[in-house]
TORPA-495943 format. One record per atom (N, C-alpha, C): residue in three letters; atom name; x, y, z. Coordinates in pm, whole numbers. Layout:
<sites>
   residuo   atomo        X        Y        Z
       ALA      CA        X        Y        Z
...
</sites>
This chain:
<sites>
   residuo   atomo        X        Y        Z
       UNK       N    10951     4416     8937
       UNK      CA    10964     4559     8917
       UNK       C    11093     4583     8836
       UNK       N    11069     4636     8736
       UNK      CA    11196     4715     8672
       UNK       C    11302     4816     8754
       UNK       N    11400     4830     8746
       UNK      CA    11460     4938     8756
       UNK       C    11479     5056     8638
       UNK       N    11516     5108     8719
       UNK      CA    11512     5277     8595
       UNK       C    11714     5225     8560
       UNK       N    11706     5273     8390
       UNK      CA    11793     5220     8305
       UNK       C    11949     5324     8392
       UNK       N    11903     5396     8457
       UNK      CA    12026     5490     8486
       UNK       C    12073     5426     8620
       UNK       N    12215     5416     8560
       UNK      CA    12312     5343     8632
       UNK       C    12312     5390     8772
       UNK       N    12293     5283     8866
       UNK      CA    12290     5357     9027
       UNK       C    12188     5403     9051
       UNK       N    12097     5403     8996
       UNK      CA    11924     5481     9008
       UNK       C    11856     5313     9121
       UNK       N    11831     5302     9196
       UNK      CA    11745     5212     9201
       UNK       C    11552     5243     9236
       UNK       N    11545     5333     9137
       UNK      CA    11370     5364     9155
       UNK       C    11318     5252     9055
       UNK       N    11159     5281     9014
       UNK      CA    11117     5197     8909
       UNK       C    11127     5263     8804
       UNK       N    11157     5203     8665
       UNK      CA    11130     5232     8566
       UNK       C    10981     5285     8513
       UNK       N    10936     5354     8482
       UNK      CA    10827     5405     8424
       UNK       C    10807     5432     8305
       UNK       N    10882     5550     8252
       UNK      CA    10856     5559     8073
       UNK       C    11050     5573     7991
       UNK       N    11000     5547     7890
       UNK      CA    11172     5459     7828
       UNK       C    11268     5441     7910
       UNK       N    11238     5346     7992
       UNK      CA    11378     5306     8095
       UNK       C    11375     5323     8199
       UNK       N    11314     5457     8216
       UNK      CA    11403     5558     8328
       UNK       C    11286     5583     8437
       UNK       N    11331     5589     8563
       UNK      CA    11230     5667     8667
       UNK       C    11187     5808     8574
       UNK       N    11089     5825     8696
       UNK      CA    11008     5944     8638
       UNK       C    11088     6079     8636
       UNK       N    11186     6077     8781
       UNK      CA    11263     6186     8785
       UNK       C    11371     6210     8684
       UNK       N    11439     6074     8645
       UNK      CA    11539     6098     8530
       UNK       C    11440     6108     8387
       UNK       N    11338     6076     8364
       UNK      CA    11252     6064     8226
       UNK       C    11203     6242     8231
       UNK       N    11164     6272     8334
       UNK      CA    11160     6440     8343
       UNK       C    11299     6542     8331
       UNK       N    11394     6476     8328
       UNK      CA    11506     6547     8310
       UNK       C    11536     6538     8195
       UNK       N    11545     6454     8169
       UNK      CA    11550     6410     7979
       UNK       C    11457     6499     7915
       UNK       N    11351     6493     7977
       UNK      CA    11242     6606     7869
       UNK       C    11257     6728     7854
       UNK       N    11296     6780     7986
       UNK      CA    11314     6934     8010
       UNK       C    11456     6972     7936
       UNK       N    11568     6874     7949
       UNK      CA    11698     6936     7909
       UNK       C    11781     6847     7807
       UNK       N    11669     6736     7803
       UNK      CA    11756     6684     7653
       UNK       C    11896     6593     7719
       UNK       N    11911     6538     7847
       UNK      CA    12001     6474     7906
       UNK       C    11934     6457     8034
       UNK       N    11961     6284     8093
       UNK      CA    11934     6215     8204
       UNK       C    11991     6296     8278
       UNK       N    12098     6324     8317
       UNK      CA    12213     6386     8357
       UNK       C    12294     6272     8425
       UNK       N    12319     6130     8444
       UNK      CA    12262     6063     8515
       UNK       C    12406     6099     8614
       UNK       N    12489     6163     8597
       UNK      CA    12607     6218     8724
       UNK       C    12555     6283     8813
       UNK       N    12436     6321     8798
       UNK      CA    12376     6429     8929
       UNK       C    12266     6374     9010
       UNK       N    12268     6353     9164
       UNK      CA    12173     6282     9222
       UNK       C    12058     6347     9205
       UNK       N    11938     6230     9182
       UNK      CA    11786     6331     9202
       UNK       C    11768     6415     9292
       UNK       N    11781     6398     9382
       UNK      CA    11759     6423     9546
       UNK       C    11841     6573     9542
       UNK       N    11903     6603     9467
       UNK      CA    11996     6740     9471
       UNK       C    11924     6847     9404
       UNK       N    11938     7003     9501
       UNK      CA    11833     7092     9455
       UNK       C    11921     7185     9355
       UNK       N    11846     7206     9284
       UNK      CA    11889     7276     9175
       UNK       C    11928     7429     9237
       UNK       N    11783     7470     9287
       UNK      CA    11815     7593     9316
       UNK       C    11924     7601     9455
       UNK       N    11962     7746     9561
       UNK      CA    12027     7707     9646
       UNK       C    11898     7702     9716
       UNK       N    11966     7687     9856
       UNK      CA    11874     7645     9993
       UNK       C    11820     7773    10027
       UNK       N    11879     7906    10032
       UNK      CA    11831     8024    10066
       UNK       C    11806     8080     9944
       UNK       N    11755     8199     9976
       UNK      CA    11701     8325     9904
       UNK       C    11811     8358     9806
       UNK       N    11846     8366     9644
       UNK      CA    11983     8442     9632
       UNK       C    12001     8603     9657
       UNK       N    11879     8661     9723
       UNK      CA    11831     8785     9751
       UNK       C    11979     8834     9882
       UNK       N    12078     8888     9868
       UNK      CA    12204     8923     9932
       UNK       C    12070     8955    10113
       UNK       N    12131     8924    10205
       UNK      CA    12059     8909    10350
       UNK       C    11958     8869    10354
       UNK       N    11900     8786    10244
       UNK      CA    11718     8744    10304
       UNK       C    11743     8686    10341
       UNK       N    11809     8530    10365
       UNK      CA    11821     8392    10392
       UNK       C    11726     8309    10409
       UNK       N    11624     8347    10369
       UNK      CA    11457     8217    10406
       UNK       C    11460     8135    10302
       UNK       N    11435     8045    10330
       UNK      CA    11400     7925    10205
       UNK       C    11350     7947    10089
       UNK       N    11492     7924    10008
       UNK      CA    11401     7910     9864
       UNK       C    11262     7879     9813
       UNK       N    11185     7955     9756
       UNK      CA    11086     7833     9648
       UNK       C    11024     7845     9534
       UNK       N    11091     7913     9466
       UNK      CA    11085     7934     9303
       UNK       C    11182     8014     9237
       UNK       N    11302     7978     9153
       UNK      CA    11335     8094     9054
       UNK       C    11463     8113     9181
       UNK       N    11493     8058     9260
       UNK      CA    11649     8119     9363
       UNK       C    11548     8186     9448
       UNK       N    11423     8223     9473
       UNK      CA    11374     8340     9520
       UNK       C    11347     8255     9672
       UNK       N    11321     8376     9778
       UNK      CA    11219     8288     9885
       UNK       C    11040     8354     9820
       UNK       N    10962     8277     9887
       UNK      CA    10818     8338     9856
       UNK       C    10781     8460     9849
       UNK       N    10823     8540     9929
       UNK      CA    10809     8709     9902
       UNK       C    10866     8777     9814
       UNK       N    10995     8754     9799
       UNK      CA    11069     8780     9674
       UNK       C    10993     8775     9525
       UNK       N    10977     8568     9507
       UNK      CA    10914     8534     9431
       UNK       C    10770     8625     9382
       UNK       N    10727     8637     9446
       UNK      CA    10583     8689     9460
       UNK       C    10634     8839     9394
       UNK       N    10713     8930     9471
       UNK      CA    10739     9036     9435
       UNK       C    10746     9057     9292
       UNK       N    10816     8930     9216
       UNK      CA    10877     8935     9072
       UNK       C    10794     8916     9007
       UNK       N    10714     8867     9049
       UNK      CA    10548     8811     8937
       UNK       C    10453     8921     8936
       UNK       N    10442     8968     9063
       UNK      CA    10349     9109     9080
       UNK       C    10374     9244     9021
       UNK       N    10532     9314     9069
       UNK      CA    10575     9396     8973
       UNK       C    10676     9394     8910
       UNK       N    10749     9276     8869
       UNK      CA    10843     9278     8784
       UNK       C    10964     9335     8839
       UNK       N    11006     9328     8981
       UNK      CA    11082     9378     9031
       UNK       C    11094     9299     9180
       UNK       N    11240     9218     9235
       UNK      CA    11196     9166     9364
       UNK       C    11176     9282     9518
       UNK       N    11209     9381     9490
       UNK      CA    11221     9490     9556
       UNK       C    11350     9429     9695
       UNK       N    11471     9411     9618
       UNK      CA    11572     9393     9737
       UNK       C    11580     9489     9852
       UNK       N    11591     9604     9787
       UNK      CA    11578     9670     9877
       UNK       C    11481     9746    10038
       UNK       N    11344     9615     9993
       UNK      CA    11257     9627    10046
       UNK       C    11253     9546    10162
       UNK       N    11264     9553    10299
       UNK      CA    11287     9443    10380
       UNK       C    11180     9356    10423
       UNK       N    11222     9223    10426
       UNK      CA    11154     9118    10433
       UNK       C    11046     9143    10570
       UNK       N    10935     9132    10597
       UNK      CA    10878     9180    10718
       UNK       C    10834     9045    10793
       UNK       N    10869     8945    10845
       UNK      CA    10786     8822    10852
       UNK       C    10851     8787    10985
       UNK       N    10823     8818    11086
       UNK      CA    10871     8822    11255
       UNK       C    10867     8643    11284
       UNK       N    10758     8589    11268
       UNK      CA    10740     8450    11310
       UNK       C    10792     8366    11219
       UNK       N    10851     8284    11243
       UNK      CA    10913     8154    11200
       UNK       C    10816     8120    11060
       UNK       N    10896     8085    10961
       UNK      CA    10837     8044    10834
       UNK       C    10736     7951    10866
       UNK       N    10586     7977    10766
       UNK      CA    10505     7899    10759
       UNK       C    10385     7894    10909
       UNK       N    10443     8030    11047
       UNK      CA    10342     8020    11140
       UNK       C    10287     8157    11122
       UNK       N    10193     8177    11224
       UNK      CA    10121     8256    11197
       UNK       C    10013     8300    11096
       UNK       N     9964     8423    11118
       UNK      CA     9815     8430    10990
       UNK       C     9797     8557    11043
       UNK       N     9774     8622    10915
       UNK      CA     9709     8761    10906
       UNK       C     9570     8813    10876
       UNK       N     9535     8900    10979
       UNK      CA     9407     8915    11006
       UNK       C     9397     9072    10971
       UNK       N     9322     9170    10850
       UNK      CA     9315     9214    10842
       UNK       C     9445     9324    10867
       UNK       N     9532     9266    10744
       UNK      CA     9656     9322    10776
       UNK       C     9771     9329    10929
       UNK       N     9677     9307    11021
       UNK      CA     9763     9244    11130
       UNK       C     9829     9099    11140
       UNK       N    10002     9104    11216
       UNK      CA    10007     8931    11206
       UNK       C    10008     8909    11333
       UNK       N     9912     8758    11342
       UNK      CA     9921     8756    11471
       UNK       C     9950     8577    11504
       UNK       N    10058     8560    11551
       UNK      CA    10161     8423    11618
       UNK       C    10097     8376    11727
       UNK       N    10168     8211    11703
       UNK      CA    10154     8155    11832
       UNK       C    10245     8237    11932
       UNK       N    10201     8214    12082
       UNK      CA    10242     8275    12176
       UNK       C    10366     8196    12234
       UNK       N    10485     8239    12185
       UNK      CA    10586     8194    12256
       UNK       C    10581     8158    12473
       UNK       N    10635     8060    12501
       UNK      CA    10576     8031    12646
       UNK       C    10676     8121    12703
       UNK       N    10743     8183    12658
       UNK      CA    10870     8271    12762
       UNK       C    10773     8410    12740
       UNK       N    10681     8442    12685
       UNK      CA    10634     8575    12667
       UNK       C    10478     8564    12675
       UNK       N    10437     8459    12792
       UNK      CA    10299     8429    12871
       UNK       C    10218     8560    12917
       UNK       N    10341     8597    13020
       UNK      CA    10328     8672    13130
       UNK       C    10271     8880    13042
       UNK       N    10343     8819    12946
       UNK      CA    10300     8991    12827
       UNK       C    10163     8999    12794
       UNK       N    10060     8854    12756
       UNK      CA     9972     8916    12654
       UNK       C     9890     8878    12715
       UNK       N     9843     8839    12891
       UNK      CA     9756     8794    12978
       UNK       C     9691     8668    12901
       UNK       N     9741     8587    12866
       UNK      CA     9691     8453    12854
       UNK       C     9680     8451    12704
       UNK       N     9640     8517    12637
       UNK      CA     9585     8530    12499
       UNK       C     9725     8437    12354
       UNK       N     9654     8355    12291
       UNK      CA     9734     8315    12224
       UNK       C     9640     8254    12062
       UNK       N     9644     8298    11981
       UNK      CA     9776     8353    11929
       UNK       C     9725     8508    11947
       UNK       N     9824     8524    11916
       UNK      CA     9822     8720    11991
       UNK       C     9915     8804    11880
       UNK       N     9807     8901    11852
       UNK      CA     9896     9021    11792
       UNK       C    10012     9027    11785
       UNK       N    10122     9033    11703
       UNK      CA    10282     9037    11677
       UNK       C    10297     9202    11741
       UNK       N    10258     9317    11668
       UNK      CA    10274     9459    11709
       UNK       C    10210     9444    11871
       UNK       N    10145     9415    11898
       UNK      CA    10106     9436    12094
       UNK       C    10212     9348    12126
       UNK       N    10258     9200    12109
       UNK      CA    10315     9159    12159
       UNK       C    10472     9228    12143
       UNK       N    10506     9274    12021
       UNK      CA    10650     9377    12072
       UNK       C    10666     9481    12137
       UNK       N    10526     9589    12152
       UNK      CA    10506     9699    12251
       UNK       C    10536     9625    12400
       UNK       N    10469     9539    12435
       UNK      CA    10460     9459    12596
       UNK       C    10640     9432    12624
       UNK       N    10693     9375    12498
       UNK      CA    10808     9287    12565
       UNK       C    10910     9436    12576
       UNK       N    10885     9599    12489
       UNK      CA    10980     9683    12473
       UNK       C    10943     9720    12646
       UNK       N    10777     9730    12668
       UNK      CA    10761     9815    12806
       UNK       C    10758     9748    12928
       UNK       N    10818     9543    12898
       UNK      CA    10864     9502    13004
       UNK       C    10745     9477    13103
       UNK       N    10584     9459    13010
       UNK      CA    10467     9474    13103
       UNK       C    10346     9442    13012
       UNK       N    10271     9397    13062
       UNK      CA    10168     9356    12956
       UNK       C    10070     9498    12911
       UNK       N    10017     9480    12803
       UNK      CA     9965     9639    12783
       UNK       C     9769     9620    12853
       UNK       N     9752     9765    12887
       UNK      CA     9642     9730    12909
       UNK       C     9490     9747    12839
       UNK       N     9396     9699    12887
       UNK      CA     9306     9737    12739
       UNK       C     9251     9846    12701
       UNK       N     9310    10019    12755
       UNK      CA     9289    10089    12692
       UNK       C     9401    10164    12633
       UNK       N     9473    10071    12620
       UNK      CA     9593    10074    12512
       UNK       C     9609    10009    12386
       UNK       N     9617    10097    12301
       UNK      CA     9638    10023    12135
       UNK       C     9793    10079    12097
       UNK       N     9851    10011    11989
       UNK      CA     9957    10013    11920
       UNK       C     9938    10086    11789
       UNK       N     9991    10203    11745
       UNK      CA     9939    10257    11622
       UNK       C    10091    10198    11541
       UNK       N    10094    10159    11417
       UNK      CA    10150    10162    11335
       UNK       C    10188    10264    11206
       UNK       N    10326    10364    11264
       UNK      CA    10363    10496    11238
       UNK       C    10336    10509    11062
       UNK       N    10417    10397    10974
       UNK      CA    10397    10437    10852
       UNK       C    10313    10370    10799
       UNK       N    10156    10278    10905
       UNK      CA    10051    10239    10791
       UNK       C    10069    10139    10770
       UNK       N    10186    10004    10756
       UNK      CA    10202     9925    10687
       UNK       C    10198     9851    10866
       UNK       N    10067     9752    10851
       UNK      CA    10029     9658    10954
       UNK       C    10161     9580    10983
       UNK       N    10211     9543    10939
       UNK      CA    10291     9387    10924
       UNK       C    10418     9423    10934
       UNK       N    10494     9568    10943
       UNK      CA    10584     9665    10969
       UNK       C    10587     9631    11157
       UNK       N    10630     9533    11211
       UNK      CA    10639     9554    11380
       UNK       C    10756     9549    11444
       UNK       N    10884     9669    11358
       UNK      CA    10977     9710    11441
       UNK       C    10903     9821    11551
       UNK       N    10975     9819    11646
       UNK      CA    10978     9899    11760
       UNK       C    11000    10044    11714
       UNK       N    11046    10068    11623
       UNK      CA    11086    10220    11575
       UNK       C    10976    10250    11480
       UNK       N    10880    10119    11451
       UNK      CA    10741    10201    11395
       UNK       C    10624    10172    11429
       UNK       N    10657    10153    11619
       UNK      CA    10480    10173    11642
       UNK       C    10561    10229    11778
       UNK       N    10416    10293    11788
       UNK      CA    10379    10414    11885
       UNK       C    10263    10370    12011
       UNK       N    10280    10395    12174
       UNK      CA    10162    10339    12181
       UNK       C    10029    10461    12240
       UNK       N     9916    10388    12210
       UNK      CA     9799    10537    12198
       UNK       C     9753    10479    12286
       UNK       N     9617    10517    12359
       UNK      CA     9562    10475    12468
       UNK       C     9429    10538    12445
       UNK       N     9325    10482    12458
       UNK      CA     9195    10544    12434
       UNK       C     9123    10595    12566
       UNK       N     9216    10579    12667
       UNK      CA     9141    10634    12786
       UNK       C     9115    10736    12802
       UNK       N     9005    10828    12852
       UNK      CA     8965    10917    12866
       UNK       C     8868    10962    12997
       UNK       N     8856    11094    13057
       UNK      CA     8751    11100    13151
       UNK       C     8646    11127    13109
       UNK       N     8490    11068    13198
       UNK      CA     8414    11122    13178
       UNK       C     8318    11203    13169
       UNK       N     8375    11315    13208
       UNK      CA     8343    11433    13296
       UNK       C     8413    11566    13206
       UNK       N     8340    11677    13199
       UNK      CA     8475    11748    13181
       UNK       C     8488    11887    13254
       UNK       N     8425    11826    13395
       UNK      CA     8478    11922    13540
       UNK       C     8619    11977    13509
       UNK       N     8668    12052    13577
       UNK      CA     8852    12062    13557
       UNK       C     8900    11999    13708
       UNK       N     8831    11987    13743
       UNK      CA     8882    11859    13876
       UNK       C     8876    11717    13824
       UNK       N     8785    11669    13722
       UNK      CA     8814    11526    13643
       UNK       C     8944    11556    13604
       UNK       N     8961    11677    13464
       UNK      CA     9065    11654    13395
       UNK       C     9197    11686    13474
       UNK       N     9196    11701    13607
       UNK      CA     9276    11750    13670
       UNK       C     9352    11609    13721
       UNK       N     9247    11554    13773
       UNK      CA     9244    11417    13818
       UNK       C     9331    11321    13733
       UNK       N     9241    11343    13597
       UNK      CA     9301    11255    13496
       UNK       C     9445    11240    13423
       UNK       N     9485    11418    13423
       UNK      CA     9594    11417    13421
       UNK       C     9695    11363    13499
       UNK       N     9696    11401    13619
       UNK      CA     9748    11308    13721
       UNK       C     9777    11177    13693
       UNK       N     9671    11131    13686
       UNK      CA     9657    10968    13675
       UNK       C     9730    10945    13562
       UNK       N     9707    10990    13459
       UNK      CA     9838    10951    13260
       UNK       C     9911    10956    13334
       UNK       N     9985    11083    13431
       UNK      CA    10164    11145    13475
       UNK       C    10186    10999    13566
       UNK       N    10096    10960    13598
       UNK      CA    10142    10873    13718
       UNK       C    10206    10725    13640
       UNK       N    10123    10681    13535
       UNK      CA    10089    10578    13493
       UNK       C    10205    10513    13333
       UNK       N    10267    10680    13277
       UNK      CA    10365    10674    13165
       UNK       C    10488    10751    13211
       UNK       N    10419    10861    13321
       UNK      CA    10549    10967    13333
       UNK       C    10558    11011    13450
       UNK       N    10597    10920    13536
       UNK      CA    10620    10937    13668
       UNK       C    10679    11048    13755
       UNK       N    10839    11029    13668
       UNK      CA    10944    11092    13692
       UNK       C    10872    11263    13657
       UNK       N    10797    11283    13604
       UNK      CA    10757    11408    13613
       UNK       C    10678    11487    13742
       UNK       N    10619    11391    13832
       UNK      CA    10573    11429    13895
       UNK       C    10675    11419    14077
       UNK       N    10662    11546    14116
       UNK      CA    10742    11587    14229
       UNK       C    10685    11494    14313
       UNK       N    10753    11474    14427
       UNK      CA    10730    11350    14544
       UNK       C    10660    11459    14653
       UNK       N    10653    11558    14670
       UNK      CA    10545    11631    14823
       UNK       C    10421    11701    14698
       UNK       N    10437    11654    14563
       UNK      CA    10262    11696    14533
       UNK       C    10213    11627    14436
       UNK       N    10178    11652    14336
       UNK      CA    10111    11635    14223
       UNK       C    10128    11715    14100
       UNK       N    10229    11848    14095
       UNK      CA    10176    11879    13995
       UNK       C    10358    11851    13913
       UNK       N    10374    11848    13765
       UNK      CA    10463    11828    13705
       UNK       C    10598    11987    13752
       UNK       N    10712    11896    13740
       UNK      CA    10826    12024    13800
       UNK       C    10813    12117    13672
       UNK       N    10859    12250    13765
       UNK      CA    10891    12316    13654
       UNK       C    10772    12416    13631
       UNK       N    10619    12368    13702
       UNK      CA    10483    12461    13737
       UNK       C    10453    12501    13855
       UNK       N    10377    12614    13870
       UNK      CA    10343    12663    13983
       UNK       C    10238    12569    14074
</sites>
């Protein structure tokens, strides 16, 4: 086996002399460089995007960035990075993302894994797993948006009746179930009514 002609290189030689990595450097820039290790990244390790910090991978950019610049010609810095789970997990399902289930946050999503990112931050804010006639609305639209300051939670429960002793009932039951503290301890009805 040959060695590649650059001093301290010990790869194989391939085309005039040189490993493939120094013969590709030569092509692209007209110099081996041969003072600079292959193994050394050109770009940096993070984003040069000022607070993104995710891994580079094209152009200084991380992938969203990148992507941003190819799509509209703009990385949108000012646009915050939305990506809750650890680089490279998770998968989005019809604009929802939904992660493996961390084992410290079992007890939130009743067994279910991988599980919704937005249900799973509603459960861990309300300290309780949600139940299934509870959904998570996402305030400004954008699925993949799962701060706590932009989802809301809705509940599709309803009675089926519409006696005013159901809805009487039913009310009760919401006050009991989100808003406790509203309801007086010798009755039922919210303070503050007759």
């Amino acid at each position: 086996m040959t060695r590649c002609a650059v001093e301290g290189c010990d790869r194989r030689s391939v085309t005039r002399g040189w490993c493939h990595g120094h013969y590709l450097r030569w092509y692209r820039t007209g110099d081996v460089q041969a003072d600079r290790p292959l193994s050394r990244r050109v770009h940096p390790e993070t984003c040069s995007v000022e607070g993104c910090g995710r891994p580079t991978q094209a152009k200084a950019l991380c992938g969203t960035h990148y992507k941003r610049s190819v799509k509209h010609g703009d990385i949108g810095a000012d646009i915050a990075v939305r990506l809750s789970a650890p680089h490279g997990t998770g998968r989005l399902k019809h604009g929802y993302r939904y992660i493996p289930l961390p084992p410290e946050f079992g007890h939130l999503a009743n067994g279910e894994s991988p599980v919704a990112e937005h249900r799973l931050v509603m459960a861990q804010h309300l300290g309780r797993p949600l139940a299934l006639h509870e959904t998570v609305h996402h305030r400004n639209g954008d699925r993949s948006d799962n701060r706590i300051e932009n989802l809301e939670l809705w509940s599709t429960r309803q009675p089926k009746g519409q006696r005013v002793d159901d809805k009487v009932a039913f009310a009760v039951e919401i006050l009991r179930l989100y808003r406790p503290e509203l309801l007086r301890s010798e009755g039922c009805w919210p303070a503050g009514t007759a």
